[in-house]
C-alpha positions as CSV (number, residue, x, y, z in Angstrom):
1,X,-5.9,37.3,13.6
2,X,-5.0,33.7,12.5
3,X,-1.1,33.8,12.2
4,X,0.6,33.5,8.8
5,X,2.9,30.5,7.9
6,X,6.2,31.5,5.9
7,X,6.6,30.1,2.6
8,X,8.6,27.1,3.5
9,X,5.8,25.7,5.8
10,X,3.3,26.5,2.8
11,X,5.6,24.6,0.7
12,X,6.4,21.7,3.2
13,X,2.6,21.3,3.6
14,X,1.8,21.5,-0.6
15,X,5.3,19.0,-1.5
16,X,5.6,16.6,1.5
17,X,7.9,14.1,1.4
18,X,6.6,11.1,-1.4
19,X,5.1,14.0,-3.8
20,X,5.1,12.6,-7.2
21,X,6.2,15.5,-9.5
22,X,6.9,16.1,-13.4
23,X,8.9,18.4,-14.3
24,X,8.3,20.5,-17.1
25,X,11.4,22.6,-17.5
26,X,14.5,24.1,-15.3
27,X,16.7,27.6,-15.6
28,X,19.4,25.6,-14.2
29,X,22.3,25.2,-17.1
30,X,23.8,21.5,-15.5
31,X,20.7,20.1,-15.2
32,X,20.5,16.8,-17.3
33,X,17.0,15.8,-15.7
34,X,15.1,15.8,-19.0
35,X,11.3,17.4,-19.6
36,X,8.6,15.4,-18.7
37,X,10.8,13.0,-16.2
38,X,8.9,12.0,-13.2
39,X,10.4,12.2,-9.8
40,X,9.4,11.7,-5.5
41,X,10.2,14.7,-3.2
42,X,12.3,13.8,-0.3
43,X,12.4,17.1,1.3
44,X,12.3,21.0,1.1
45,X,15.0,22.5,2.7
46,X,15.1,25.5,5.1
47,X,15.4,28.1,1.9
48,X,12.3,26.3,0.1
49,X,14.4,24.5,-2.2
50,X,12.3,20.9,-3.2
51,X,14.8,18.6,-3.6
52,X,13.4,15.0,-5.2
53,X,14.8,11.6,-6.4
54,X,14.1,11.3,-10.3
55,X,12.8,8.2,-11.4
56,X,16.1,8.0,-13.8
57,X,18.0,8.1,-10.9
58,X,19.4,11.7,-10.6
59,X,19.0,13.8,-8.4
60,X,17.4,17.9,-8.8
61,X,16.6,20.6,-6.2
62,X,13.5,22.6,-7.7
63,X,13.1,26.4,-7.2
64,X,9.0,27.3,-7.0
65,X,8.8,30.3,-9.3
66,X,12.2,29.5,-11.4
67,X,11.5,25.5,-12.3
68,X,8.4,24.6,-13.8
69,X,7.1,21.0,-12.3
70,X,3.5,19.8,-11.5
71,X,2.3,17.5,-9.0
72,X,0.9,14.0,-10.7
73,X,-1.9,12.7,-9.3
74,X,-2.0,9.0,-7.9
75,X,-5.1,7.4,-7.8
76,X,-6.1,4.7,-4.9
77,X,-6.2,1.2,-6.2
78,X,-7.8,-1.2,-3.3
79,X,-7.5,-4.8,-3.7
80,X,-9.1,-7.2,-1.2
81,X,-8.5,-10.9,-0.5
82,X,-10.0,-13.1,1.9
83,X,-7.2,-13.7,5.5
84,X,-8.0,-16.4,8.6
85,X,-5.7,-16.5,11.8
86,X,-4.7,-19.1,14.4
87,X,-4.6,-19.6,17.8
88,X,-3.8,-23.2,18.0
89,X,-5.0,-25.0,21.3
90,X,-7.9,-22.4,21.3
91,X,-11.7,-22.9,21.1
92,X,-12.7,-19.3,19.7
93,X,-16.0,-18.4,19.7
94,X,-16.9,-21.8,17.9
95,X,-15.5,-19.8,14.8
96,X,-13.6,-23.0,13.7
97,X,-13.1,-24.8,10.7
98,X,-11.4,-27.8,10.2
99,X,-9.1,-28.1,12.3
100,X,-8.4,-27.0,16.1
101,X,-7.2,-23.2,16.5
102,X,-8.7,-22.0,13.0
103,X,-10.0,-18.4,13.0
104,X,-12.4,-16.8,10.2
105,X,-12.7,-13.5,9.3
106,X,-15.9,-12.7,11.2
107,X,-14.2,-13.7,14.7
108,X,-10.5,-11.9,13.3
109,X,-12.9,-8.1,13.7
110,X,-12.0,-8.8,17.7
111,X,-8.4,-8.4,17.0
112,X,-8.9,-5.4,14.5
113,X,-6.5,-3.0,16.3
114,X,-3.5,-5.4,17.1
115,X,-3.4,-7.0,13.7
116,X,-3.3,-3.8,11.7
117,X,-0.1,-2.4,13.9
118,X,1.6,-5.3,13.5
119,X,1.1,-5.3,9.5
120,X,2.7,-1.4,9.9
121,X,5.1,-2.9,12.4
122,X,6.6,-5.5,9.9
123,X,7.3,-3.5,7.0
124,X,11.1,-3.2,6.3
125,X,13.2,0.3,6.1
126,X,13.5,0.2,2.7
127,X,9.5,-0.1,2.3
128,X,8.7,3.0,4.0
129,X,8.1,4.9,0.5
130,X,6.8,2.0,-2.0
131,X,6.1,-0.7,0.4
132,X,5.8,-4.0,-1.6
133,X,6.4,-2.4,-4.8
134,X,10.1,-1.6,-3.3
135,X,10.6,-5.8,-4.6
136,X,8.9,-5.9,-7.4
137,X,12.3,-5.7,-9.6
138,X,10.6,-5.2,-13.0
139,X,11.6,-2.5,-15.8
140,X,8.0,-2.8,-17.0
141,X,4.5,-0.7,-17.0
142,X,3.4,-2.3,-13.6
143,X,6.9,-0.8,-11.5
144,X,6.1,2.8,-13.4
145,X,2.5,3.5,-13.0
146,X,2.6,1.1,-9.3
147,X,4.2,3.5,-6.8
148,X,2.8,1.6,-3.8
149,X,1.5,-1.0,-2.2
150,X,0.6,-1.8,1.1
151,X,-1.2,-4.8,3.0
152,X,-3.7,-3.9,5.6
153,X,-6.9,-4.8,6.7
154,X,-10.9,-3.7,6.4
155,X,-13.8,-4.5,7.8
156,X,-16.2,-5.1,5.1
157,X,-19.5,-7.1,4.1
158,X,-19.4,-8.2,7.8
159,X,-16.4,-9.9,7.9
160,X,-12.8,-9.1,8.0
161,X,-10.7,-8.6,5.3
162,X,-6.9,-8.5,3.7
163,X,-6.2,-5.2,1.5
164,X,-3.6,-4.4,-0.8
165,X,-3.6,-0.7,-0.9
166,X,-2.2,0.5,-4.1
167,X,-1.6,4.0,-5.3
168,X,-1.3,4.5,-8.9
169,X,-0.2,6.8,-11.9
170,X,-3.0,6.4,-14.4
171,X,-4.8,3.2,-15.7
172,X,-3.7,-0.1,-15.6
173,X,-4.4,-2.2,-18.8
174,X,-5.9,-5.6,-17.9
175,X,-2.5,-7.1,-18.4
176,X,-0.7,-4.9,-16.0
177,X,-3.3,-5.9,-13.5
178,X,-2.5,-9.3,-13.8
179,X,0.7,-8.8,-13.2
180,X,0.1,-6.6,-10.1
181,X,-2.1,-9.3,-8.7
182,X,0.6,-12.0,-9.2
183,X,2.8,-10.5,-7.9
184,X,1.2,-9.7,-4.8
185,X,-0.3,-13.0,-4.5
186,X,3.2,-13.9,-4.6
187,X,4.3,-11.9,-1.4
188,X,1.0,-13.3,0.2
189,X,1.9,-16.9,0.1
190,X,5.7,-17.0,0.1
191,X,7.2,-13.5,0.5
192,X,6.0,-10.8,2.6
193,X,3.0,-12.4,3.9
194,X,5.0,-15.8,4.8
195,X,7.4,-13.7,7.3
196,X,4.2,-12.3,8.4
197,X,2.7,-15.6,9.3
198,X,5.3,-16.7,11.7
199,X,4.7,-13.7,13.6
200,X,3.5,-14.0,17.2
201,X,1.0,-11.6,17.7
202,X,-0.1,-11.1,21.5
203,X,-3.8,-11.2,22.1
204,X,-6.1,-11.2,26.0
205,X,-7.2,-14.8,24.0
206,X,-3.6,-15.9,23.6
207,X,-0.6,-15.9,20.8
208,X,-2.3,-15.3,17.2
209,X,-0.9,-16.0,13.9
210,X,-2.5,-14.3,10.9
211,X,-2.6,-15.9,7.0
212,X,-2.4,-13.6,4.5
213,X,-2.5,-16.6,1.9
214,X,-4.6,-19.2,1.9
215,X,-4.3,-22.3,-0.2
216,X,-8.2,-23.1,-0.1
217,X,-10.2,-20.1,-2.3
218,X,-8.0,-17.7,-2.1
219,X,-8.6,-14.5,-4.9
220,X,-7.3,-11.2,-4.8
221,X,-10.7,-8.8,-6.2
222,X,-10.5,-5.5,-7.5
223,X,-13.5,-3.1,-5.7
224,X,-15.7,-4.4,-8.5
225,X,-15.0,-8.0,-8.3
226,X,-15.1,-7.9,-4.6
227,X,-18.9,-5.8,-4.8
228,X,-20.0,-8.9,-7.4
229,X,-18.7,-11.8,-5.4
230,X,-19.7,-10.8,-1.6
231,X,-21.5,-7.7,-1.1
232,X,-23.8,-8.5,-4.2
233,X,-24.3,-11.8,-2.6
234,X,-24.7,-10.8,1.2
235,X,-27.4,-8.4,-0.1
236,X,-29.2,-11.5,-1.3
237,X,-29.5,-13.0,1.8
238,X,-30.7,-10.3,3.8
């Protein structure tokens, strides 16, 4: 007989911590947390209280069967941008460009593993929850329907490739996603992805550096634009 979790495990496993939740409406008379005021659970304690950090900065401990709240779905967002390394001194697999040491994305696929735990690696404390979005610092649609964002890498359309995975309340409007993209292009270039740069990551081959940015046609695609420009074209060829 498969053994039974007690209710706090059910609940840990149903709310874990970074749960986006609404809440609809509370028994609790000193509650100023107003309907409809969305929130992130940070835990549920030993008694099964869900204790979350509101968006409108208080804080509320939820009671399953006395609060009313609801889960609100976040829907993946993936952008993808093109990334090249270095390896200066190095001949690599005649993968070069135009100068000595330049790496495509084909050849980066041979360094898959160590380039994606160092991008997990580099991220700050304060990112663990919202990840780029943590220094966006805008009151505006973007910073309330953006909860996260995260650079990483995928293999894709036989190459290797940047990511910026996003999870999202909702729809963007075409304007929002502008902004989103400028922004992140902005932590690719100078922010984020320029600390990143400078990194010395340790290869068999020899000390890599990886470009998130790249001055030299550089875009940041949606799914769509990314399926139009490369795989579209790649299909073409075959």
């Amino acid at each position: 007989m498969a053994k039974k979790q007690c209710p706090v495990a059910l609940l840990r496993e149903q709310y874990p911590p970074g749960t986006r939740v609404r809440l609809d409406s509370t028994r609790d008379p000193y509650n100023s947390v107003e309907p409809g005021t969305v929130g992130t659970v940070e835990l549920v304690d030993d008694i099964g209280t869900v204790h979350a950090q509101w968006d409108s900065g208080q804080s509320l401990g939820l009671i399953p069967g006395e609060d009313s709240f609801s889960v609100v779905p976040l829907q993946r967002l993936m952008l993808y941008m093109p990334i090249h390394g270095e390896m200066p001194g190095q001949d690599i697999d005649n993968y070069l460009s135009t100068y000595a040491g330049r790496i495509g994305g084909h050849t980066l696929l041979a360094f898959k593993d160590i380039i994606e735990k160092a991008l997990v690696k580099h991220r700050e404390p304060e990112e663990v929850r919202r990840g780029l979005m943590r220094w966006y610092g805008k009151d505006d649609g973007v910073n309330a329907k953006v909860y996260s964002a995260f650079f990483g890498v995928e293999e894709r359309a036989g190459s290797f490739w940047g990511t910026v995975t996003c999870m999202v309340e909702g729809e963007l409007t075409a304007q929002e996603l502008k902004a989103l993209k400028e922004d992140i292009e902005s932590q690719a270039s100078d922010g984020w992805g320029e600390g990143f740069a400078q990194k010395d990551l340790i290869t068999p081959e020899g000390i890599l550096y990886v470009h998130l940015w790249d001055s030299q046609d550089w875009q940041l695609m949606t799914e769509a634009e990314f399926s139009q420009r490369y795989e579209q074209a790649q299909a073409l060829e075959l």
